[in-house]
C-alpha positions as CSV (number, residue, x, y, z in Angstrom):
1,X,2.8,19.6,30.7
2,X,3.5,16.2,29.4
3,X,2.2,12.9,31.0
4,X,4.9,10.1,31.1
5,X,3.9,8.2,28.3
6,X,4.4,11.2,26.4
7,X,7.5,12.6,27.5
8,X,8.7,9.0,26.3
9,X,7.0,9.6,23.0
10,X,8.5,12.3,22.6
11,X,12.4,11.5,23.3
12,X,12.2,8.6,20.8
13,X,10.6,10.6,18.2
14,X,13.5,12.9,18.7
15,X,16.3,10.2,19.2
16,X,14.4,9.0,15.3
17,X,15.2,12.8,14.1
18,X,18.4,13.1,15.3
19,X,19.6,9.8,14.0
20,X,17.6,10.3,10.5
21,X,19.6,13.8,10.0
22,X,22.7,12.7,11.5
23,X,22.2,9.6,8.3
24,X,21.8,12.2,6.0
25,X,24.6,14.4,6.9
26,X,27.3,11.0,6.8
27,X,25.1,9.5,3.5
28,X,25.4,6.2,5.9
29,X,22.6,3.8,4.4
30,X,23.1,1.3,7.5
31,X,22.1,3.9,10.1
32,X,18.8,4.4,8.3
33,X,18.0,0.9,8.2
34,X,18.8,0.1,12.0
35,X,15.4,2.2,12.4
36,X,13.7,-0.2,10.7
37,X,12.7,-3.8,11.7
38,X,14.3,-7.1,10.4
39,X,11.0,-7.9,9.0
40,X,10.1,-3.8,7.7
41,X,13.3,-4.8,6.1
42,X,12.6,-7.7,4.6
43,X,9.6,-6.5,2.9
44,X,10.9,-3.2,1.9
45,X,12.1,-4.7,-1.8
46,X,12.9,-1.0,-2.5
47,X,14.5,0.3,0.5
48,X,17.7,1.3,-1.5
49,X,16.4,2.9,-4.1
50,X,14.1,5.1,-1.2
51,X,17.2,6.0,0.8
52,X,19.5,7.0,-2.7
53,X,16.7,9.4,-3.7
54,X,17.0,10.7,-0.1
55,X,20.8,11.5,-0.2
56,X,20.1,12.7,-4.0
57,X,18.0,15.5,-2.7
58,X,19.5,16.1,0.6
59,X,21.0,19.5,0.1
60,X,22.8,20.5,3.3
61,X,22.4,20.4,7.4
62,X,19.5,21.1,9.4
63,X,19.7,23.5,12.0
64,X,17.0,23.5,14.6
65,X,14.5,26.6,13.8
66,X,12.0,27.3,16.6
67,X,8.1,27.3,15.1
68,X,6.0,29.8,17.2
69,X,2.6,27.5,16.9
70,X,0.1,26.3,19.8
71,X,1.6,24.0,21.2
72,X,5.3,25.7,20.7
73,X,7.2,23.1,18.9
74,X,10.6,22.7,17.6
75,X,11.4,21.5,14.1
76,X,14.4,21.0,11.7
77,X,14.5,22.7,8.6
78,X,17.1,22.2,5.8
79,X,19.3,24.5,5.5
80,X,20.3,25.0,1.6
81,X,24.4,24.8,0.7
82,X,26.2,28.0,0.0
């Protein structure tokens, strides 16, 4: 079972996920960067180019797969177009 502090850990790392796919999926450059800090920002001179080769080899939608492992875990894994 998870303490607190980890249950909390865990939610934002998923909220992160969700809103990293759900970027991926619109090709929306902004929603990326809201994860990021003003200053991460400021210093990340390459930031564009990073997120462009992102979207260039995004091929399709994740779907939620569960991974039988110790401790059960779920992960998102690309699911290629048709």
């Amino acid at each position: 079972m998870l303490n607190e502090t980890s249950q909390t850990e865990r939610d934002s790392s998923n909220q992160i996920e969700k809103t990293v796919i759900k970027a991926l999926d619109t090709k929306d450059r902004n929603l990326i960067k809201s994860l990021f800090s003003k200053r991460a920002l400021k210093y990340a001179a390459d930031i564009d180019e990073g997120i462009d080769y992102m979207f260039q080899i995004y091929e399709g939608q994740f779907k939620k797969k569960y991974l039988i492992t110790m401790p059960r875990i779920w992960s998102w894994m690309p699911v290629r177009k048709a």
